[in-house]
C-alpha positions in Angstrom: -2.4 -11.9 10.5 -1.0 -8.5 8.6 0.2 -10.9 5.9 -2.9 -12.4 5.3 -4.8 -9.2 5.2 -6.7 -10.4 8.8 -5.0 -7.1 10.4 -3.8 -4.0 9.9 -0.7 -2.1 11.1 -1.5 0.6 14.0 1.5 2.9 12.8 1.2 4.9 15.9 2.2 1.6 17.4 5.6 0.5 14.9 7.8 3.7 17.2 8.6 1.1 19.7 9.3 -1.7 17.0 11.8 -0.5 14.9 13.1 -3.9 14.6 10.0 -5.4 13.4 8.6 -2.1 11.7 9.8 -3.0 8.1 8.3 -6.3 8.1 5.0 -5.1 9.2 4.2 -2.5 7.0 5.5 -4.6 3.9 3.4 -7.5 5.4 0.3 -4.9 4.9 1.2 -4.0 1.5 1.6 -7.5 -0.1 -2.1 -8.1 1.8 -2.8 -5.0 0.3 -2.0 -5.7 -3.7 -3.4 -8.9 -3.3 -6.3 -7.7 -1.6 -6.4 -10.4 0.6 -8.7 -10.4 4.0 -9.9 -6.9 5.0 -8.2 -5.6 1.8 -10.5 -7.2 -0.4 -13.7 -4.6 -0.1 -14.0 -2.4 -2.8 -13.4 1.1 0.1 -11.9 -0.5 3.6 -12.9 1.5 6.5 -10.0 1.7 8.7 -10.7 -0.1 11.8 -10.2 3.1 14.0 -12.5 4.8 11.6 -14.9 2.3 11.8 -15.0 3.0 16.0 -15.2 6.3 15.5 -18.3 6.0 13.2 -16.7 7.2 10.2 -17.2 6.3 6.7 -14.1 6.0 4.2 -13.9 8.3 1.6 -12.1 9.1 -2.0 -10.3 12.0 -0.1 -8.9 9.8 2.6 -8.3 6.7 0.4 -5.8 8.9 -1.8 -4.1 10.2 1.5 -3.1 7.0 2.3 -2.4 5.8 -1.4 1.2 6.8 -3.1 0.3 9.1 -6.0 2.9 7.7 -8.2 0.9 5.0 -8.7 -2.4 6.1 -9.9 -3.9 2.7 -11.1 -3.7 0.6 -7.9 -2.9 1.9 -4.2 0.6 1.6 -2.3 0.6 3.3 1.2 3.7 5.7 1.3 6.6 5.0 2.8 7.0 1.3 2.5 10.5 -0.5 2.2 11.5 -0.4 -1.5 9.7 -2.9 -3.2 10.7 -4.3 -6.4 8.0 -5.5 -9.6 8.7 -9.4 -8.4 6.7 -8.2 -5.0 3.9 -6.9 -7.2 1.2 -8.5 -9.1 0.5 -5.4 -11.4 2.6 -5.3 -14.9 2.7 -2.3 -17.7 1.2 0.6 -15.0 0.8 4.3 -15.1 3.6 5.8 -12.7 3.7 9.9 -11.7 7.5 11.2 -10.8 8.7 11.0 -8.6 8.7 6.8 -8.6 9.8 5.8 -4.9 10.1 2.1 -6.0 11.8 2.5 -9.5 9.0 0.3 -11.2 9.8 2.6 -14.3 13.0 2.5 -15.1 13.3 3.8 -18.1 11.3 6.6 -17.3 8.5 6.4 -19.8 5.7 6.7 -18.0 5.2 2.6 -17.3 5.9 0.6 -14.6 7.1 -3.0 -14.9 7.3 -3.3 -18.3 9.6 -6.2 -18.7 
């Protein structure tokens, strides 16, 4: 369901699933930059925000998006991912660049 973007990963839940943890969260991510499912609105409301009544907002969007990657969102700390696991090509990337998508250190991502 996580990789089909018809779940999301309770994090406060992966501390007993070390195992599996990995695999979830990378699971959300692909979901995630394919905006499949729930990741397809334009501002998700996290389901535990959603019970609590709250609204998403730009603040906690970029909270939860890696600011190396200004131009689409990746949650922090996911397993390394490579530009084959993304469908984004010639990208603005900040330093410091978790995921090496800019090799060459020029300021774009996945250039080749």
């Amino acid at each position: 369901m996580v990789q089909e973007g018809q779940a999301v990963v309770y994090r406060q839940y992966l501390q007993g699933c070390n195992s599996a943890k990995d695999q979830y969260l990378q699971a959300e991510a692909d979901a995630q930059v394919q905006k499949l499912g729930f990741w397809n609105q334009l501002q998700p409301v996290m389901p535990w925000d959603f019970r609590r009544g709250q609204k998403s907002t730009q603040e906690n969007q970029v909270q939860e998006c890696d600011p190396s990657y200004p131009d689409f969102c990746i949650p922090p700390n996911l397993p390394d991912l490579d530009c084959c696991d993304i469908p984004y090509r010639r990208f603005r990337v900040n330093q410091p660049d978790p995921h090496g998508f800019d090799r060459d250190k020029d300021g774009i991502g996945c250039e080749r």
